[in-house]
N, C-alpha and C positions, 0 to 999 in steps of 0.2 A: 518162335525161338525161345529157350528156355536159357535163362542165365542166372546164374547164383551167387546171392550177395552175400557176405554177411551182415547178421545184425546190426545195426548203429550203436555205437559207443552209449555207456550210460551219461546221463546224467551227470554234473559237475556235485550234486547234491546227492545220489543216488551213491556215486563213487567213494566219497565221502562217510556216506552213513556203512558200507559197506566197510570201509577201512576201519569207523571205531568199532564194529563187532570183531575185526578179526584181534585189534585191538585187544579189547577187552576176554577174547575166548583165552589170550596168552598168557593176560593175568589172570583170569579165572585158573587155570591147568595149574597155577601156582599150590594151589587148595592142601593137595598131598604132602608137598614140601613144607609148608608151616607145621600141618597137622605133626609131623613125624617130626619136625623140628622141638618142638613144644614135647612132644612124648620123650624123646632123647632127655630132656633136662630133669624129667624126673626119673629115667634108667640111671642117669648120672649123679644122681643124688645131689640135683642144684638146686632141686625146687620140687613143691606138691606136686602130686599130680591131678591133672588138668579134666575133669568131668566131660564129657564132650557138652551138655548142656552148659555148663560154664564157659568152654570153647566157643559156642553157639553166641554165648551173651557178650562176652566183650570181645570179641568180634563186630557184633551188628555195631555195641556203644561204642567203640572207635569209629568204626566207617558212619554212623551219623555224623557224628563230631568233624568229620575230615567233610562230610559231604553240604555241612552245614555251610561255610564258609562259602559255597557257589551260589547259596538258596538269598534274593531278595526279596527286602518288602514287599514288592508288589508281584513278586509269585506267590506269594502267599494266598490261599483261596479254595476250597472245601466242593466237591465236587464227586456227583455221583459216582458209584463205584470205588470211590477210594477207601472204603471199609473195606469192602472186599477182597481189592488187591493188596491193601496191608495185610487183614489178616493171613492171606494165601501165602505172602511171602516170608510171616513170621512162621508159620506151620514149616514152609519148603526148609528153611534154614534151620531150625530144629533137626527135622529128619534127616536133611543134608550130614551137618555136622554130626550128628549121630551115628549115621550108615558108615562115615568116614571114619571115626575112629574107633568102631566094633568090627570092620571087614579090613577088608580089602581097599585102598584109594582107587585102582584101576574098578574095579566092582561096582564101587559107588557112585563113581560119576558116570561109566559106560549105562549103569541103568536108569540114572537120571533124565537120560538122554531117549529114554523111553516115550518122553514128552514129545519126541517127532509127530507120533500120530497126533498126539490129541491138539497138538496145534497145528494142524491139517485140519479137525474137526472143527475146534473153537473157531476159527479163521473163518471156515467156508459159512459153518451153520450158526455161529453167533454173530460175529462180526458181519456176515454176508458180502464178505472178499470174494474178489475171484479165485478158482481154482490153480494155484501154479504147479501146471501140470510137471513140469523139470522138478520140480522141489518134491514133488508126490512121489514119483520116479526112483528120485535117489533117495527116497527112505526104507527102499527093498531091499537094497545090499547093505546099507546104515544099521537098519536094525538087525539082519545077516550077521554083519561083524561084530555088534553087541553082545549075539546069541553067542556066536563063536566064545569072544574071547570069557564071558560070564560063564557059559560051561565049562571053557578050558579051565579056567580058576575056581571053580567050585569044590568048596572044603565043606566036610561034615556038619552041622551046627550052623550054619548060614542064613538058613532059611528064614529066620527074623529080621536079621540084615538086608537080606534082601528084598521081602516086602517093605521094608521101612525103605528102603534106598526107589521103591518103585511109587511109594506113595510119593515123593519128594520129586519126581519125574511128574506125577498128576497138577500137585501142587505148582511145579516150575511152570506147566503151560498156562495156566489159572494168574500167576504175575505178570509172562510176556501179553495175553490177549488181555487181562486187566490195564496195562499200563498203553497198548496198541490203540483200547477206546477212551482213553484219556486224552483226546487229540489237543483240549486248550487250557492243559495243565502243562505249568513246569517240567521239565523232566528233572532240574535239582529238586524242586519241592515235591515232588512225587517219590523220587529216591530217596529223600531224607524222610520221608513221611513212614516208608516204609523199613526203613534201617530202625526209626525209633521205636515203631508199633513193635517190631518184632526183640528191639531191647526191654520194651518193657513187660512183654506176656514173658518172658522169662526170669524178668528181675524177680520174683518170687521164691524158682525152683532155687535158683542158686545164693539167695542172700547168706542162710547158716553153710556154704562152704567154703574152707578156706582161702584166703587171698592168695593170688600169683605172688611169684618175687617181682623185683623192680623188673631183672632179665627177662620172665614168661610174664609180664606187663609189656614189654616193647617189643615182643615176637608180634602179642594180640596185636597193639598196635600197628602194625608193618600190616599184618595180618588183615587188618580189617578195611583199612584206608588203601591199603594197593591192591588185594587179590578180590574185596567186596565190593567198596564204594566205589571206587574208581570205575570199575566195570561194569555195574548195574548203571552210574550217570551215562557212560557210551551208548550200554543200549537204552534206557530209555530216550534220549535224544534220534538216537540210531528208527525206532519204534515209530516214530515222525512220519518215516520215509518208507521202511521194508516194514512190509505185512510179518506178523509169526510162522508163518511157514519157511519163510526165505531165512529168517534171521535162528529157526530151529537147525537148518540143515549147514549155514555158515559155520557158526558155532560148534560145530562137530570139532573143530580144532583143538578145542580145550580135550576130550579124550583122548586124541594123539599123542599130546604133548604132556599131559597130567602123568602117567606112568614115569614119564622120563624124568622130573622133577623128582618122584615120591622115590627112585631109584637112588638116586645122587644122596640124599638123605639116609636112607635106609634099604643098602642092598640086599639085605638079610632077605627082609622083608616083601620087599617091591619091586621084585625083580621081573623083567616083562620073561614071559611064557612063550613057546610058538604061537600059541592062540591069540596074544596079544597081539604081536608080529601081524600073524592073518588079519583077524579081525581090525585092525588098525588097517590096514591094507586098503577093507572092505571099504571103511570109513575116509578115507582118502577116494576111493574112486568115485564116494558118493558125492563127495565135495567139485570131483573133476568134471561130471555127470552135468552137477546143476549148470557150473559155469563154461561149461566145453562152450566157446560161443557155435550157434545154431545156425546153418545157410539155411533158405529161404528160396524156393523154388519162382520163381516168377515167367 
């Protein structure tokens, strides 16, 4: 007799660490509406304008500052790998912020998200995780709608942007499986570790450029403590529980939602495409895919 269950509910702990990625993908998709908020103040002659590497820098130096406040004494403590994942995450935030304000917001974070496969890779063949086969699955239509909406939005002169926005995708998988084999490190002291490293390979480029006003000083701020720190603390804590693969394809939410943000800001500009439309589409059923719960033949 064959009868068919569903799956067992997750985990009280599993559900949890799942809620702060979806969490944090919401404030992440923030990314576009600051960037263009911050570009506004200088079309409006209220303030310099903002270098994206300067964007980059006091960004990260707010979201330390904000993430410092969670980190104690005794998480404090020096552990392999965390060169690495700092330096990864100071390189990904450079490029990030970079791709974001030479292109497109929808462009730069949809190809971020490139990083599907390679934290499939990282996962299986460094970490030596098991394979999740649902998470491998929905990154055929995932990166489908990537394709989609990056061609539908492809302007002349991009082509820089766009490797820069794909190297920042390499980089992003290189901080979730750095911070995934940090198993008995802080994840505040891992996230502040890495906000700081990445404030400081920059405090150089930007020291001879102009300062913000006090107003593009408090966008940074907002900026860096709710759409950065905040979000990297969820998922590193999150990182605990879900392998990079699960927590690559959750996260897909931040591209959904990122367009619609950087719209609200700047229509002109950020206006979602059909291709967006679709490819958002794609990107949602990739999401529907992993978590469709599964019956089980018995």
């Amino acid at each position: 007799m064959t009868n068919k269950q569903i799956e067992p509910e997750p985990s009280a702990g599993l559900s949890k660490a799942r809620a702060l990625l979806i969490i944090a993908s919401i404030l992440w998709s923030t990314s576009g509406f600051f960037t263009r908020w911050l570009q506004t103040t200088f079309e409006n002659g209220a303030g310099p304008e903002i270098h994206p590497l300067q964007m980059a820098f006091f960004r990260v130096l707010f979201a330390s500052l904000g993430i410092s406040l969670f980190v104690r004494l005794k998480d404090v403590k020096f552990a392999k790998g965390m060169v690495f994942t700092s330096i990864s995450f100071a390189i990904m935030n450079a490029l990030f912020v970079t791709a974001l304000a030479m292109g497109s917001a929808a462009n730069a974070i949809l190809l971020q998200y490139t990083s599907l496969i390679w934290c499939v890779l990282f996962s299986v063949f460094l970490l030596k995780e098991k394979p999740d086969l649902r998470a491998i699955q929905a990154v055929i239509p995932a990166l489908i709608g990537i394709i989609i909406i990056v061609i539908g939005g492809w302007h002349a002169g991009e082509g820089v942007v766009i490797l820069i926005a794909l190297g920042s995708g390499l980089t992003y998988a290189f901080v979730l499986t750095g911070i995934r084999s940090l198993h008995d490190v802080s994840p505040a002291w891992i996230t502040f570790c890495n906000l700081l490293v990445a404030a400081l390979v920059l405090l150089p480029f930007v020291m001879a450029m102009p300062l913000p006003t006090t107003n593009q000083l408090l966008i940074l701020l907002m900026f860096g403590v709710f759409q950065l720190g905040l979000p990297y603390l969820m998922t590193a804590k999150s990182l605990k529980i879900i392998s990079p693969q699960e927590a690559g394809i959750l996260t897909l939410l931040e591209p959904v939602l990122s367009p619609v943000w950087a719209y609200l800001i700047a229509p002109e500009k950020d206006a979602p495409s059909i291709s967006t439309w679709m490819g958002g589409g794609l990107l949602l059923a990739a999401l529907f895919w992993r978590y469709y719960p599964v019956k089980n033949k018995r």
